[in-house]
C-alpha positions as CSV (number, residue, x, y, z in Angstrom):
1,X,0.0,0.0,0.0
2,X,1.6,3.7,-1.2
3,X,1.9,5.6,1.3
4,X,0.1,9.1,1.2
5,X,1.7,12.1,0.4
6,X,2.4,14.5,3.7
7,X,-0.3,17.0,2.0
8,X,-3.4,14.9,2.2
9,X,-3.5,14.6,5.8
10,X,-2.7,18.5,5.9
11,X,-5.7,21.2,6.4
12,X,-6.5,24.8,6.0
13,X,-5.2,27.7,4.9
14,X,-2.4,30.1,5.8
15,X,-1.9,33.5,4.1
16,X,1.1,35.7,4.6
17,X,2.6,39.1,3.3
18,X,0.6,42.4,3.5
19,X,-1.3,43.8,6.1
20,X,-2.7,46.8,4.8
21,X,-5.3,48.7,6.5
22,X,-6.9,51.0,3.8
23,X,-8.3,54.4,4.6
24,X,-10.6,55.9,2.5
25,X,-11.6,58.8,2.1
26,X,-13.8,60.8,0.3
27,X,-12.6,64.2,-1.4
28,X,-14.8,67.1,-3.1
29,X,-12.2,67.4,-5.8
30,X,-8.5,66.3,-6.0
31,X,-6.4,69.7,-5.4
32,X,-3.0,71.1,-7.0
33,X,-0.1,71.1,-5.1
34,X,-0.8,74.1,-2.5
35,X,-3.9,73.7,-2.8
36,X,-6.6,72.5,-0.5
37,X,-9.2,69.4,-0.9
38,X,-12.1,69.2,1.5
39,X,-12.7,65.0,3.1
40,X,-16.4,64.5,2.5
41,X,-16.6,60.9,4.7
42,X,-14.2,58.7,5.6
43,X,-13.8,54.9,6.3
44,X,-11.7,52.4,6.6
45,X,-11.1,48.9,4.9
46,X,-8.9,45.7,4.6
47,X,-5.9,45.5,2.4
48,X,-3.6,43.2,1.3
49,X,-3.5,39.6,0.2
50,X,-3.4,37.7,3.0
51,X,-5.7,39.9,5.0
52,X,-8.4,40.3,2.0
53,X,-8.1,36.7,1.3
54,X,-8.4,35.5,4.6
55,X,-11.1,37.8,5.9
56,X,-13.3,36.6,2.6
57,X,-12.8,32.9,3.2
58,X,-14.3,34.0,6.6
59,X,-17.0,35.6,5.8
60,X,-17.7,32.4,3.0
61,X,-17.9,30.3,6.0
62,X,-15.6,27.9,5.2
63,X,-15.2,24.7,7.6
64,X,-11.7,24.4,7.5
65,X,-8.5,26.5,9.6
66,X,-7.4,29.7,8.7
67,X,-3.8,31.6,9.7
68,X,-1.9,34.8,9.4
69,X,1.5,35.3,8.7
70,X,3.2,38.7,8.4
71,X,4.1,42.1,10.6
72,X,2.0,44.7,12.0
73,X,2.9,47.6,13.8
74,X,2.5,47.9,17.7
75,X,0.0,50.5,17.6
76,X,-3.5,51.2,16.9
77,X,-3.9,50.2,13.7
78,X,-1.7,47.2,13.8
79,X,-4.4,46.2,17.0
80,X,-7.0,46.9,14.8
81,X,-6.1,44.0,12.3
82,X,-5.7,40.9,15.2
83,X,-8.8,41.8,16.7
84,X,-10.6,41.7,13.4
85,X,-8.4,38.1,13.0
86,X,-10.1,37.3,16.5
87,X,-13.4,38.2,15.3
88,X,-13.4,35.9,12.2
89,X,-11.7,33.4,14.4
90,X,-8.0,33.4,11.7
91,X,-4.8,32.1,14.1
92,X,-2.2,34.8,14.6
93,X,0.0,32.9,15.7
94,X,2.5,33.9,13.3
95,X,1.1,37.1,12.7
96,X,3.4,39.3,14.8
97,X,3.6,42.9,16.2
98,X,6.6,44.5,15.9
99,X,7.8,47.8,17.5
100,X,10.5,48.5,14.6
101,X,8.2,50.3,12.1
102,X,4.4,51.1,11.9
103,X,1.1,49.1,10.5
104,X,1.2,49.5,6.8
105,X,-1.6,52.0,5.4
106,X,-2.8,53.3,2.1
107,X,-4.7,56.5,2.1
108,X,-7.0,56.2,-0.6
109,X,-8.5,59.4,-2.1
110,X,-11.3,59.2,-3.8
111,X,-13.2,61.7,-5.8
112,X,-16.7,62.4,-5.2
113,X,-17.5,62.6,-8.8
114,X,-16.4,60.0,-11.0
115,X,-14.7,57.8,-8.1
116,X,-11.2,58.1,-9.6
117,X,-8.7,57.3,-6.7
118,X,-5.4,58.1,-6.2
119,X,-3.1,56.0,-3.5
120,X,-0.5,57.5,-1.3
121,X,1.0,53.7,0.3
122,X,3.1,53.6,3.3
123,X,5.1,50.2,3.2
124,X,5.7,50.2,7.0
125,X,5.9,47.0,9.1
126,X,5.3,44.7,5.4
127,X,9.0,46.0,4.6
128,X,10.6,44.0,7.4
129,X,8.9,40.6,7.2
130,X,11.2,37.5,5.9
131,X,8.8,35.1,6.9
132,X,12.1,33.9,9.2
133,X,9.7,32.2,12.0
134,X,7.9,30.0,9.8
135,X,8.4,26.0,10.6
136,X,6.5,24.7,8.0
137,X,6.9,21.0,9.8
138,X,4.8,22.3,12.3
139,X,1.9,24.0,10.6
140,X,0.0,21.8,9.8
141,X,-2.5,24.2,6.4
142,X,-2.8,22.3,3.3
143,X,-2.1,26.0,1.2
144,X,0.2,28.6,2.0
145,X,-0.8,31.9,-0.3
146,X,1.6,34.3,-0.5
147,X,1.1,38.2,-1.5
148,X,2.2,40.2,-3.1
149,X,5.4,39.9,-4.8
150,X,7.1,43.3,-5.5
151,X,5.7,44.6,-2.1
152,X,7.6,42.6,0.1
153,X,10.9,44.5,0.3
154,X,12.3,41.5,2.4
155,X,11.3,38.6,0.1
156,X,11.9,40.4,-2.4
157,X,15.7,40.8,-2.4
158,X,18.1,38.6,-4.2
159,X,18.8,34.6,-2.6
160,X,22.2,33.3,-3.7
161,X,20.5,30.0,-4.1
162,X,17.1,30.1,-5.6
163,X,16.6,33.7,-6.8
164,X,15.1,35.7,-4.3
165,X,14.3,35.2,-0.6
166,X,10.2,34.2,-1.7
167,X,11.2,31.9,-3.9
168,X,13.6,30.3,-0.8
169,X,10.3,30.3,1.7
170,X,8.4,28.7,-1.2
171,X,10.7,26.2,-1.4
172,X,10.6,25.4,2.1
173,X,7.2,25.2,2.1
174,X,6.7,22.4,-0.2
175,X,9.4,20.9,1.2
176,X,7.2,20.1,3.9
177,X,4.4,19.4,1.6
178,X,2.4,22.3,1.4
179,X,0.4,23.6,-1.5
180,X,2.2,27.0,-2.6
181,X,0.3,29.7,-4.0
182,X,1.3,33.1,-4.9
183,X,-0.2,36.5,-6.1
184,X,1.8,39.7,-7.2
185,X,1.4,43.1,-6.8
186,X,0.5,45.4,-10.4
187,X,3.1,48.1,-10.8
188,X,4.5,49.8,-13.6
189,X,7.8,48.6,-13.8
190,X,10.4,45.5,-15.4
191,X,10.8,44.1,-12.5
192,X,8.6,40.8,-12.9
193,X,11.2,39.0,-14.7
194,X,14.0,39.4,-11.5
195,X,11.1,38.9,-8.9
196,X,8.2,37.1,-10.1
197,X,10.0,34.5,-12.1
198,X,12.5,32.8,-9.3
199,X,9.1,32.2,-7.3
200,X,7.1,30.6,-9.8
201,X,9.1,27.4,-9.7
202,X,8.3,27.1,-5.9
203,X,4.6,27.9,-6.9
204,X,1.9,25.1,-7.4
205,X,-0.8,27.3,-7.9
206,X,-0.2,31.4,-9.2
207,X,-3.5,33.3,-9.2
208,X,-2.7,36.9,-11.2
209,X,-4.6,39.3,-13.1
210,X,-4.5,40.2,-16.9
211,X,-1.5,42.9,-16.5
212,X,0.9,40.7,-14.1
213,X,0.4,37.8,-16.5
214,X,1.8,39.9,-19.4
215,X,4.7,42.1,-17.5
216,X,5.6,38.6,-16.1
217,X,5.6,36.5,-19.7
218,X,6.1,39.8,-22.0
219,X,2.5,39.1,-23.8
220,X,0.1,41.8,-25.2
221,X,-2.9,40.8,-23.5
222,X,-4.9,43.6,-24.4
223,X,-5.1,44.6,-28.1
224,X,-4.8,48.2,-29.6
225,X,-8.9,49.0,-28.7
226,X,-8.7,46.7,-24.9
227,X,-10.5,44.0,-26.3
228,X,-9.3,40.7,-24.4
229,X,-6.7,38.9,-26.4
230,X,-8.2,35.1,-25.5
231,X,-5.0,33.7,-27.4
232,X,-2.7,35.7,-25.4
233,X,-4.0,34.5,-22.2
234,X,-3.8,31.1,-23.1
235,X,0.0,31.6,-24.2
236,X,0.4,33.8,-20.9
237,X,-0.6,31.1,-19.0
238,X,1.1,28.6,-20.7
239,X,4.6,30.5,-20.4
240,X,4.3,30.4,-16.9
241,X,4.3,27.0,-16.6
242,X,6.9,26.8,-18.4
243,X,8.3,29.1,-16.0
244,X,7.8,26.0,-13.4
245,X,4.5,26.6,-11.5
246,X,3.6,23.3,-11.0
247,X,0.1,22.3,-11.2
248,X,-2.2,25.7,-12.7
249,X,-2.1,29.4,-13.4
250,X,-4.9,31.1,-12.7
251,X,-5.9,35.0,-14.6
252,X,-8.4,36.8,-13.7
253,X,-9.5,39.9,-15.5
254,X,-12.8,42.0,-15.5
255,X,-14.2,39.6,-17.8
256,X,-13.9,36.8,-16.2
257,X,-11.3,34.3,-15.1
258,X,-9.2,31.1,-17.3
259,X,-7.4,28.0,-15.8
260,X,-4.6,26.3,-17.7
261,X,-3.1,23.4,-15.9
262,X,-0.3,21.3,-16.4
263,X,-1.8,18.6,-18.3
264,X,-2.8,21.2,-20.6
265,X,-6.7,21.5,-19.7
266,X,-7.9,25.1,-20.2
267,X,-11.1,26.0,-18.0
268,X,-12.9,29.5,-19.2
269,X,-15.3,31.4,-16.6
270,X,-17.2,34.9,-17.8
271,X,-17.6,37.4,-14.7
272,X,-21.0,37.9,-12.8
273,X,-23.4,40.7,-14.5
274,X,-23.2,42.7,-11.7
275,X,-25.7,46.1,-12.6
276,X,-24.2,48.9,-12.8
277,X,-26.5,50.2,-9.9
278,X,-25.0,47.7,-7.6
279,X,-21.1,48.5,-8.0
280,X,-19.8,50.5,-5.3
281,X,-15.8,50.0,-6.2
282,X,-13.8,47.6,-7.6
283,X,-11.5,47.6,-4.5
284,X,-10.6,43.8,-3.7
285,X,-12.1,42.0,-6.4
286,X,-8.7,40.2,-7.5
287,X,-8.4,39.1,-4.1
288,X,-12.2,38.1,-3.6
289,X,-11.7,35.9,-7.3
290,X,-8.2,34.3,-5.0
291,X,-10.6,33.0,-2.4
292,X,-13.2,31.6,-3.9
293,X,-10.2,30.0,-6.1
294,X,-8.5,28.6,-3.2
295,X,-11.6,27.5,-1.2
296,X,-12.7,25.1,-4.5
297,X,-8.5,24.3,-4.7
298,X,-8.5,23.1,-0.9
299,X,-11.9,21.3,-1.3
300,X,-10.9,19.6,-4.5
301,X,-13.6,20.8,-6.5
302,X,-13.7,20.3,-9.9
303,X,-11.8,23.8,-11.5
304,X,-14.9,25.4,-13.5
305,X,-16.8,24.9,-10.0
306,X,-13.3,26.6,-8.8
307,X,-13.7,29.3,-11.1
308,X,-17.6,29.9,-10.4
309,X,-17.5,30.3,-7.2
310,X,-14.2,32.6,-7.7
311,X,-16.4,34.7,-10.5
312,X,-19.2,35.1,-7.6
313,X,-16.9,36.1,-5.1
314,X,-15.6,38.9,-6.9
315,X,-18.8,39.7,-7.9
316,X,-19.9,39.6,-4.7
317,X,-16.7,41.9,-3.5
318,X,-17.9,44.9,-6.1
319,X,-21.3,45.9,-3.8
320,X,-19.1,47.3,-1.3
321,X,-16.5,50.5,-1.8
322,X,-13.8,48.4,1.0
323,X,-11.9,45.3,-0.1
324,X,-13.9,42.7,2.1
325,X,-17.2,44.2,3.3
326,X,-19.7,43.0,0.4
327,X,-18.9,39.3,0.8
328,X,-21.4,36.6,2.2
329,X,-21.8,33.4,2.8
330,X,-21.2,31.1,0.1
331,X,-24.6,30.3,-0.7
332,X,-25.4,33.9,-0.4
333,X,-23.1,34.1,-3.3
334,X,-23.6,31.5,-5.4
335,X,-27.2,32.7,-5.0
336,X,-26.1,36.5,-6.4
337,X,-24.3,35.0,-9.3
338,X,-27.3,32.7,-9.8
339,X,-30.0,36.0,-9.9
340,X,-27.9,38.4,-12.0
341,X,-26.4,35.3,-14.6
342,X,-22.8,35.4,-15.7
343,X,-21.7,37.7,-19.0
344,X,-21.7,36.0,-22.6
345,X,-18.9,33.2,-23.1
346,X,-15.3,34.3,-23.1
347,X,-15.2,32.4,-26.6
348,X,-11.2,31.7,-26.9
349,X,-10.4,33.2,-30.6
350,X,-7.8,30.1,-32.5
């Protein structure tokens, strides 16, 4: 009798990276330098993978374990993120406060009219971690999702041995047998190829959207007028493989979401049709899509069931302006995505 790999008798899910708290706030009109802008309202929201993630599969109701892993500040807001871990009952065990820099923030400013934002990020306690006091021997999750790369400043430096310091606690993690999962950060910059790539061979499943799939692989995704270039994702997806993420890529995209896996199945999932009326903010939805992804992943769902219930999610995540405050229980959502229908087919162009 084979004996069964260490994975199978492993469960849950532990997230670690950045722990963001967003503040929003609400502006009459966005001022020249010198100038000043009057804050309408203000609130303020989850941000980050891990958090995001984490705090959705919550709120989804999932049955099985969820961790953090990562640095806050010691101070208010740092407090603020492990008593909403308490609330949704998420170990922080590894999720640790640290007096050497403050809880990372983004101050998002949003215009009243039109809803354009504009982000002013401070990097604070993220920059430090290493992920240095992880034993994955002893954690017992199924999945370790990390995000993002290029945010990390830490795990994002160079490792003599494998690349960068991610690709090293990647490594380490499936050594142990853990699922490894990753998600990257969109900036404007040629960095994916240095960062991005050493990782993706430590990776078993990489959940991106549209623009890190093409700065990562060097594929037009878009054409000239935005339109979707189906072939292009397929090739995107396929490159990364290649790359050496092990079992499926994942890209999401406004439209919906495609799987390609390593036998060469391709899955294809339109987006929810969400009214207009109903959108408060886009805010979150990649990470929303990432849950619902990786609850059908740990479940062993069957992937277009995957990418459903990832399609609702973000669906789900676009009633509410924050990153995590529209999403419901999973019947709740399946029932939204169910009600409003999904948009016409992604029909993959040969």
């Amino acid at each position: 009798m084979s004996k069964k790999p260490a994975s199978n008798n492993r469960s849950g899910l532990m997230a670690g990276g950045n722990w963001i708290i967003d503040q929003v706030k609400i502006i009459d009109v966005f001022p020249q330098r010198e100038q000043l802008a009057n804050i309408l309202r203000q609130s303020e929201g989850t941000g980050g993978a891990p958090y995001n993630v984490l705090i959705n599969l919550a709120k989804l109701g999932v049955s099985f374990p969820l961790s953090a892993a990562g640095f806050v500040g010691k101070d208010a807001l740092g407090q603020r993120i492990l008593d909403d871990c308490a609330r949704a009952k998420i170990d922080t065990k590894y999720l640790k406060m640290t007096p050497a820099a403050p809880t990372s923030y983004t101050d998002v400013m949003t215009e009243q009219n039109g809803g354009r934002r504009t982000f002013f990020h401070m990097r604070g306690a993220n920059a430090l971690w290493a992920g240095a006091d992880l034993d994955f021997k002893k954690i017992k999750a199924k999945i370790f999702h990390l995000g993002y790369l290029l945010l990390l400043d830490e795990l994002d430096k160079p490792d003599k041995n494998l690349g960068t310091r991610a690709a090293a606690l990647l490594a380490k993690a499936q050594e142990a047998g853990i699922k490894t999962c990753v998600d990257v950060v969109s900036e404007d910059s040629d960095r994916f190829t240095k960062i991005v790539t050493p990782a993706l061979k430590f990776t078993d499943y990489c959940i991106v959207n549209e623009i890190e799939a093409g700065k990562t692989t060097g594929f037009r995704i878009r054409q000239a007028d935005g339109k979707l270039d189906t072939v292009s994702v397929r090739h995107a997806a396929g490159a990364m493989l290649q790359l050496g993420v092990k079992e499926l890529v994942v890209i999401h995209f406004p439209e919906g979401g495609f799987v390609r896996t390593r036998k060469g199945e391709d899955f294809w999932q339109p987006s929810v049709n969400v009214p207009a009326k109903l959108i408060a903010g886009t805010a979150g939805a990649g990470d929303a899509f990432a849950a619902g992804m990786l609850l059908g992943l740990h479940e062993g769902w069957d992937l277009q069931e995957c990418l459903r219930t990832a399609a609702g999610a973000a669906g789900m995540c676009l009633t509410d302006p924050t990153c995590t405050g529209g999403m419901k229980p999973l019947k709740a959502v399946q029932d939204f995505a169910k009600k409003y229908k999904y948009l016409p087919p992604l029909e993959p162009e040969d």
